[in-house]
N, C-alpha and C positions, 0 to 999 in steps of 0.2 A: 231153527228159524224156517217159518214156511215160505212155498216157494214166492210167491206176490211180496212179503216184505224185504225178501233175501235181492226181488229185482231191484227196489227203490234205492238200492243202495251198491248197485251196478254203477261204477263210474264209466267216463266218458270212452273208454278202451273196452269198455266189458270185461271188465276183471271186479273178482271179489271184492268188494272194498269191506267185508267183515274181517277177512285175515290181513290186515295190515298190521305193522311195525309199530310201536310207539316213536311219535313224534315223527308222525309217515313224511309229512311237507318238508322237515327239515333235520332227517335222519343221515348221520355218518357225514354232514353235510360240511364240517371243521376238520381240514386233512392235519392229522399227525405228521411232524418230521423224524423220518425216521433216523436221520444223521444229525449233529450238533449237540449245543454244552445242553447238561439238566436242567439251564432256566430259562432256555429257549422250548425246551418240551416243555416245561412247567405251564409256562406261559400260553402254549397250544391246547392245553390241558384246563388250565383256569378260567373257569365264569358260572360252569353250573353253579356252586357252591353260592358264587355273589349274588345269582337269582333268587335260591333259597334264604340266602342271608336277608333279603328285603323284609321277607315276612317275621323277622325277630326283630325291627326294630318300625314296626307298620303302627299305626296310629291307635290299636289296640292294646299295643304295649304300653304306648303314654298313656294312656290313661291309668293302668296298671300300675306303672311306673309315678304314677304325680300324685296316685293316690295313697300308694306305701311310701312315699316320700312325708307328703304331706302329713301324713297321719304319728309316722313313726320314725319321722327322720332316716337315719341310714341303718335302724334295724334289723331290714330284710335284702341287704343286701347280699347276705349271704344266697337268698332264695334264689339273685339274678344270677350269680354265681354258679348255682348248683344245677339250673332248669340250663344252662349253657354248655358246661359239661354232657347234661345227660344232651343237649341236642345234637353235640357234635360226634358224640358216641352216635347215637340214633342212625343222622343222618349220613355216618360213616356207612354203613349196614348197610343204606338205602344205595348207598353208589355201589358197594360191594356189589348187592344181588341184581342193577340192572347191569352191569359188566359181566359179571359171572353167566348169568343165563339168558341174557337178552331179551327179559321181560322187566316192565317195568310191575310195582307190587300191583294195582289193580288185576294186572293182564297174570302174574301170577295167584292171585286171590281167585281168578277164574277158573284158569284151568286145576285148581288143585279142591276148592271148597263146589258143594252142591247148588244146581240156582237159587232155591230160595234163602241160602245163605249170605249168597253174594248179593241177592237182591237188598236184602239189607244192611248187607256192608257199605252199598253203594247209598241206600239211602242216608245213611248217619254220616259221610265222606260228603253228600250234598248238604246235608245241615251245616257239619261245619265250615263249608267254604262258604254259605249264605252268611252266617255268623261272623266270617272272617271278611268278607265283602262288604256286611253292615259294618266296620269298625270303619272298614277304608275309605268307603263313601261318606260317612259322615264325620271323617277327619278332616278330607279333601274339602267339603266343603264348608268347615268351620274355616280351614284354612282361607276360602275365598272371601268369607265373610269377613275376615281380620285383615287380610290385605287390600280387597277392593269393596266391602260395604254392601257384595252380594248377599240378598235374603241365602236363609239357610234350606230352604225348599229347596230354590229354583238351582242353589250348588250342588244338590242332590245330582240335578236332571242334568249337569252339566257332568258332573265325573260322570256318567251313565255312557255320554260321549267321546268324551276325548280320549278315552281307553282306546277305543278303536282307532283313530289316527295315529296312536303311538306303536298300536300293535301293526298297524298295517304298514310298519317300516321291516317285519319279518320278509318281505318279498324283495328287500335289497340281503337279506343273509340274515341270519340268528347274532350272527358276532353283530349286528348295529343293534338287536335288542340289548344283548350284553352289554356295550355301549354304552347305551342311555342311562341302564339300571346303573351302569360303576357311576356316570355323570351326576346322577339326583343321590345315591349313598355319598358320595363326595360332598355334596352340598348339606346332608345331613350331620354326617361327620363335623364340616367346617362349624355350622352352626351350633352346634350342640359341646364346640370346643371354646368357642366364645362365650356360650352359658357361662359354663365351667368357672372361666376363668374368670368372669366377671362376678360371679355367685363367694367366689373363695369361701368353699368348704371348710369342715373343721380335718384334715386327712387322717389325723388319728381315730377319729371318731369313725369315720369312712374304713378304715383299716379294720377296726373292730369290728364293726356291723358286716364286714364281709366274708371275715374269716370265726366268727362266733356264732351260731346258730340260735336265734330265739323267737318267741313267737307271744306276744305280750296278750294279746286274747285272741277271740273267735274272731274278730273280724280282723285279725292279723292273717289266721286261717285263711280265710276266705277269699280276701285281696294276694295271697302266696298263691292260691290256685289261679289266680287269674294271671299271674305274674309268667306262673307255671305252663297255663293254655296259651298264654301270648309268645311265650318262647317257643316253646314246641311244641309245633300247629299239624294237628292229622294231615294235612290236604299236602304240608312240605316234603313230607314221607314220599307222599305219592310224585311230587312234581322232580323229586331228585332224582329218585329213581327210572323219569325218562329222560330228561335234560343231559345224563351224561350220553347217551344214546345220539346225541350230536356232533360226540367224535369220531372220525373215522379209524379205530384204532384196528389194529391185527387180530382178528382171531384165532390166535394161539395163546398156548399157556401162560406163554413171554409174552406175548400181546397186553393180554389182560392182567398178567398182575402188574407191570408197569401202570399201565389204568388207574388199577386201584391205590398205587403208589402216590400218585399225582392226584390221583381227586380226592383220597385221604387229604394230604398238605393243602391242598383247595380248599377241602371244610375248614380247617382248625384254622386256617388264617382268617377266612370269611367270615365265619361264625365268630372270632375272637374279635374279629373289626364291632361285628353288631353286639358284642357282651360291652365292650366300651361305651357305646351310644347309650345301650340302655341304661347302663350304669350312671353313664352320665345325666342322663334323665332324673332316676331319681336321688343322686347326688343334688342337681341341682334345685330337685325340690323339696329337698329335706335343708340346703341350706338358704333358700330363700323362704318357701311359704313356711318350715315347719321351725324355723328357729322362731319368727317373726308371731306365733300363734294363729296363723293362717290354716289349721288342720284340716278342713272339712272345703276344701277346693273339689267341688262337685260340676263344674263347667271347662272348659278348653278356652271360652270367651273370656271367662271371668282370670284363670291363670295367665292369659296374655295382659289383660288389665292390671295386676296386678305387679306384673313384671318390671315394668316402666319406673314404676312410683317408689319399690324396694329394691332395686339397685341405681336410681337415681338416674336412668337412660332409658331413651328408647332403640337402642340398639338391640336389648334383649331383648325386646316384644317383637321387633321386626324379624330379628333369626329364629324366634320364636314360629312364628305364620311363616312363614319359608321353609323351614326345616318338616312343618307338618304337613304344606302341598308335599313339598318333594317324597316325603314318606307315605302319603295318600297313593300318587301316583305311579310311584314303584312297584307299592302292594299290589295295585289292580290289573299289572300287567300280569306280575306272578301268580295270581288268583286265577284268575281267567286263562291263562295256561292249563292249571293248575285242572279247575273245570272240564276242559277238552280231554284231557290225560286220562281223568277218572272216567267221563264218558265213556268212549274208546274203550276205556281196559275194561270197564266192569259188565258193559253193557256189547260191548264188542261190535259198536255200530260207529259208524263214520257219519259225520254230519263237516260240514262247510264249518272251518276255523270262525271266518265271520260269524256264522248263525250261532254256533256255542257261546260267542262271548258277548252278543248279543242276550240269549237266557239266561248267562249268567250274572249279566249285570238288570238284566229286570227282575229276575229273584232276588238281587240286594235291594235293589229300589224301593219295590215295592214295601216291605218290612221297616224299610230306614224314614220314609214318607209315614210311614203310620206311627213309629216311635216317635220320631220330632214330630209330630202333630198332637199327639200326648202329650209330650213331654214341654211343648209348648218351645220347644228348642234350648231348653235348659237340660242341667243335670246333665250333659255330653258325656263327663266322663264317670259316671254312673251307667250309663248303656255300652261304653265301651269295656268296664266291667264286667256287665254280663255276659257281652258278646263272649268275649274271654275266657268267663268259667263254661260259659257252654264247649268251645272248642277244647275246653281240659278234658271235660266230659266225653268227649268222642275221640281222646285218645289211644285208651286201650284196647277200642276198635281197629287198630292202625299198626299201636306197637307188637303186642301178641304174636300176629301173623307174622310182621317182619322180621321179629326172632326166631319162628318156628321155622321159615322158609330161610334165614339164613342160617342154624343151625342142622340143618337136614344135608347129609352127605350125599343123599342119592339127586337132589335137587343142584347141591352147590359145586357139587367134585372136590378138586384139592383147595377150593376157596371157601369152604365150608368155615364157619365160627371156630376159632380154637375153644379152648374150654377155658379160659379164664375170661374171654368173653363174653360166652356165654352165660357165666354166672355174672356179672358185671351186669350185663344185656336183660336179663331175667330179671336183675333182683329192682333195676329202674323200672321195670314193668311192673312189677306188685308194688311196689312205692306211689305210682303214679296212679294203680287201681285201688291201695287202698284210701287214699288220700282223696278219691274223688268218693268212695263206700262214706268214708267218716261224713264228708260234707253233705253228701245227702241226708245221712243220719240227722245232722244236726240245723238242716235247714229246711226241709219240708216234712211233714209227718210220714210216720212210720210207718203207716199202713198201703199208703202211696211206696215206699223204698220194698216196704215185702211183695207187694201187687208185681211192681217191674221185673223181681228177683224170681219168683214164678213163674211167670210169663216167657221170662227169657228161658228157663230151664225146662219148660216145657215145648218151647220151640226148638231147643238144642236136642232134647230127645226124640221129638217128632223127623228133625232134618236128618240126626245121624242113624236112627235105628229103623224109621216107617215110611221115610220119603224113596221112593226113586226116581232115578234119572231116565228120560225115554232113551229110546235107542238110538235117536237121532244128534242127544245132547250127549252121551257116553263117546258118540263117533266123534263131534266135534269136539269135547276137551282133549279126546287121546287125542287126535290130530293136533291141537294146539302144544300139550305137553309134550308131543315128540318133537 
């Protein structure tokens, strides 16, 4: 970094603000108790996980989720099942390797891959938070539209905002972000418990579709991947991996594997809470729209209308629009986190919390404004679809690395991948890359899927065999990697 841009980012002390910590504002900032029972540490321990948990059950899901309902009953439930599993594996990794090394994956993607590699890791990590940002935005505001009769535009330009006022309650501590986020998953949960029960599934039927795998056609495919990107979201990789960086735990070997003890049990609860939501999602729309011949529910407006009339209340329309703010506005806290993290690590520059979630929320706008201007503000959960398959898409960007980095001994020490993990670890990643190879096969032409598959393999040769690194970026990753 030369030296004029290296001052711009001089904080107010004169110190480096390029080698900062992940989650610099509010690092180590949750004290561990070192004395008392395992559910008092637990508890000191618990929240990263709930943060992450937001974006498995964010407004990209429902759409996901209302349209494998809708289409195929409780078919694919197996799929919500399986992308749950693999998340909570996943994002177990993701707490391992920022405990173990004290990097979160971008900040290790840096110091370990060459710039122009991470230049475009970071670009495909920005796509799919824009992609994941478009769901959120335009759930929150379908959501405002169904409960106050706000145009769909103008709830664009309002989630844009209110993000920020929720986030700027970080300067009373992280534990009142965590706060909020358990408050509005609460109000999801309730909601979506009232579907339920108002819906009376067939539970046999739900039992089979969960634990039998099948796939009735291509566009059962298709909607699985989406189901697949809505669970597990590249950008959550990254956001776990520094969130546990907010507690102050011992740096010792005792230290940290307690750590990973505790935010392991954090995920699987967390993540188990948001497998039930979704579940319940498309439980309830496989036994409302899809018993009823309602299949092709391609709106969010149109599924709340619909609600009312086929269970004979409007109880469910209203937990309905509630349950989807609250799911809007959770996501966008975690997104925009989410955003600043990848900053920081990939790019190794420090910008004003403010300003990052300020571009991160004009990068969804702007894209979500021009869809619903097309789209005429129909079709919602068609675009929330795509959003979807795209962030499947820029998975294997994500997972790869965090297996290779948490199976590397020289990297992780004694908290290195056992080996049944790592085959475990490994084999969700060629599932998840070949699954995304077949879709492209079978959804844009061929010649476009060979173009990509070139390009990329000639960028990989260019980077590992003909690119170097100057000697001023050699000095700064050793520096960082030591």
């Amino acid at each position: 970094m030369n030296l004029r841009f290296r001052k711009f980012f001089l904080d107010k002390n004169g110190q480096d603000s390029t080698s900062l910590r992940p989650m610099e504002d509010v690092h180590s900032g949750i004290r561990i108790p070192k004395d008392g029972s395992a559910l008092r540490k637990f508890f000191a321990f618990a929240g990263p996980a709930l943060l992450v948990s937001v974006g498995y059950m964010d407004p990209g899901n429902w759409g996901t989720d209302l349209a494998g309902g809708a289409m195929y009953g409780y078919k694919l439930m197996w799929v919500i099942l399986a992308s749950s599993i693999m998340a909570m594996i996943l994002q177990t990794l993701c707490a391992r390797l920022g405990i173990a090394t004290g990097h979160d994956l971008a900040q290790a993607c840096r110091t370990r891959y060459k710039k122009p590699a991470n230049f475009v890791l970071w670009i495909l990590c920005e796509l799919a938070i824009i992609a994941c940002d478009l769901a959120e935005v335009i759930g929150s505001a379908v959501a405002l539209n169904l409960l106050f009769n706000i145009p769909i535009i103008i709830g664009v330009f309002i989630t844009g905002f209110d993000v920020l006022i929720l986030l700027a309650f970080m300067q009373f501590g992280f534990r009142k972000i965590e706060a909020i986020i358990l408050t509005l998953v609460g109000t999801i949960g309730a909601c979506f418990l009232i579907e339920v029960i108002l819906a009376q599934p067939e539970w046999g039927s739900v039992l089979l579709g969960t634990f039998v795998p099948s796939l009735p056609d291509k566009q059962a495919l298709y909607i699985s991947l989406g189901i697949l990107g809505a669970t597990v979201m590249p950008h959550n990789l990254y956001l776990h991996s520094a969130v546990v960086h907010t507690r102050d735990i011992e740096q010792t070997p005792a230290g940290k594997r307690q750590a990973i003890k505790y935010n392991t049990w954090d995920t699987i609860i967390a993540l188990g809470l948001a497998f039930f939501v979704n579940a319940a999602i498309l439980i309830s729309a496989g036994a409302v729209f899809h018993t009823t011949g309602h299949t092709n529910v391609e709106d969010l407006g149109e599924a709340h209308r619909l609600l009312a009339p086929l269970l004979g209340t409007t109880v469910a329309s209203t937990a309905f629009a509630v349950a989807l703010l609250a799911s809007g506005q959770s996501s966008t806290i975690t997104g925009t986190l989410a955003g600043q993290i990848v900053m920081e690590g990939f790019l190794h520059i420090r910008i004003k919390p403010w300003l990052r979630r300020i571009i991160s929320r004009v990068l969804a706008i702007i894209p979500a404004v021009i869809m619903i201007y097309i789209s005429g503000g129909q079709d919602t959960v068609g675009l929330l679809v795509i959003s979807q398959v795209v962030l499947s898409m820029q998975l294997p960007f994500a997972i790869f690395p965090l297996l290779m980095f948490t199976s590397n001994p020289k990297y992780m020490g004694e908290f290195v991948n056992p080996l049944w993990l790592k085959i475990v670890g490994y084999a969700i990643c060629v599932v998840i890359a070949l699954l995304n190879i077949y879709l492209l096969v079978t959804t844009i032409n061929y010649w476009w899927v060979i173009g990509f598959t070139v390009v990329g393999i000639v960028f990989s040769i260019w980077v590992m065999y003909f690119y170097h690194e100057k000697d001023e970026d050699k000095d700064a990753v050793g520096s960082r990697a030591a």
